[in-house]
C-alpha positions in Angstrom: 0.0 0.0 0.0 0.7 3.6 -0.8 3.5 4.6 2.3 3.1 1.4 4.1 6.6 0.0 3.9 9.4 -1.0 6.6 11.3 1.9 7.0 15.2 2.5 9.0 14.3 5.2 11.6 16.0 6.1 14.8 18.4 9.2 16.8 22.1 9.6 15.4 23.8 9.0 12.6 24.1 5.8 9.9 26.2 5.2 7.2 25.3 3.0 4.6 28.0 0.9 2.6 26.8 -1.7 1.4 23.9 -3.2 -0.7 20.6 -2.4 -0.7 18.1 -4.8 -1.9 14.7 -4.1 -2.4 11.8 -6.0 -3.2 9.9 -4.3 -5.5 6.5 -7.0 -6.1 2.7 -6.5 -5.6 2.6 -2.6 -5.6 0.8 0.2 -7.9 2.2 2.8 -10.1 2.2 6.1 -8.8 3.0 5.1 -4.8 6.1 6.4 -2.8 8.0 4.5 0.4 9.9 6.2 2.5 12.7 3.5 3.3 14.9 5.7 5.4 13.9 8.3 8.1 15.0 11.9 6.5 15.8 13.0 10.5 18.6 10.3 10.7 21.8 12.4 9.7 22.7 9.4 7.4 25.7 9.1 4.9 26.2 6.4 1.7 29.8 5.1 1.6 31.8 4.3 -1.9 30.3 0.7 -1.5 26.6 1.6 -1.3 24.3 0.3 -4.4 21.2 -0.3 -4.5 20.7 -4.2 -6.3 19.4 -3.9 -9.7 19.3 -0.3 -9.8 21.4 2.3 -12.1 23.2 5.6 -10.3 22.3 8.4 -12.3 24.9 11.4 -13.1 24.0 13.2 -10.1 25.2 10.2 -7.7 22.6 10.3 -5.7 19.3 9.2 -7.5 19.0 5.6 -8.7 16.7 4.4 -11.3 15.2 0.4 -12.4 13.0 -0.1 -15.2 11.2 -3.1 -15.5 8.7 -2.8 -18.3 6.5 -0.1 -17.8 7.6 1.0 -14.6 10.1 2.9 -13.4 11.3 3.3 -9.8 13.6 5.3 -8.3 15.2 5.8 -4.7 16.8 8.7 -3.7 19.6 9.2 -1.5 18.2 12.3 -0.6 15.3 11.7 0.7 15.0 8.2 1.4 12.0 7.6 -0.8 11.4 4.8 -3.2 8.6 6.0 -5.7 7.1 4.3 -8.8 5.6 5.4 -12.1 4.6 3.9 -15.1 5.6 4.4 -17.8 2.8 4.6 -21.0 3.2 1.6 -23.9 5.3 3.6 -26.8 2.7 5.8 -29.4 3.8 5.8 -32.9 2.4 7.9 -34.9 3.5 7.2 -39.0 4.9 10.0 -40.9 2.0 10.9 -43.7 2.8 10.1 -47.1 2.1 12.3 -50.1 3.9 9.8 -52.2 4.6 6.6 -53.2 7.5 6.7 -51.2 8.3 4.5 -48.2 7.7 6.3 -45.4 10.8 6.9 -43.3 11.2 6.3 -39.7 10.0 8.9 -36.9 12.9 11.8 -36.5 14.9 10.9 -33.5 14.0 14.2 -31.8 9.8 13.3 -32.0 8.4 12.1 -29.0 7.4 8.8 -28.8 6.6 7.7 -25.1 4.8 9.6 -22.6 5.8 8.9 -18.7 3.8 10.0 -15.7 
């Protein structure tokens, strides 16, 4: 459920430095966890990963895919969130010839997320 998650709270400090795993099964698009208490002054040592996850340029944002949905935990903030992502819309090219169309420009959009 939306918020309902086990969550690392407490008084101090924490570093993490090793690998998170999280199970990501039975939940809906659009929910956010919050995984680690934002009051904990917490810290995420050169060894810290999250399992199946990607860090993104900003090294502190980490992102899965898994068909349509797309989760992502942030450093941050603690939160895990999920979104879906909506099935690819491709709209042809219209053809005032008898030539084969050609594909969609690289720079038209294709996919919609929420």
């Amino acid at each position: 459920a939306n918020g309902i998650s086990n969550e690392l709270t407490g008084f101090g400090s924490v570093t993490f430095d090793g690998t998170f795993s999280i199970l990501t099964a039975a939940v809906t698009s659009g929910n956010s966890w919050n995984l680690i208490d934002i009051s904990l002054t917490k810290s995420f040592g050169a060894n810290f990963a999250v399992a199946g996850f990607s860090c993104q340029p900003d090294a502190f944002t980490w992102i899965m895919t898994s068909g349509n949905q797309i989760w992502t935990f942030s450093e941050v903030t603690g939160n895990l969130t999920l979104a879906s992502c909506a099935p690819p819309i491709v709209t042809p090219a219209p053809v005032a010839s008898a030539t084969p169309p050609t594909a969609a420009s690289p720079d038209s959009p294709l996919t919609s997320c929420s």
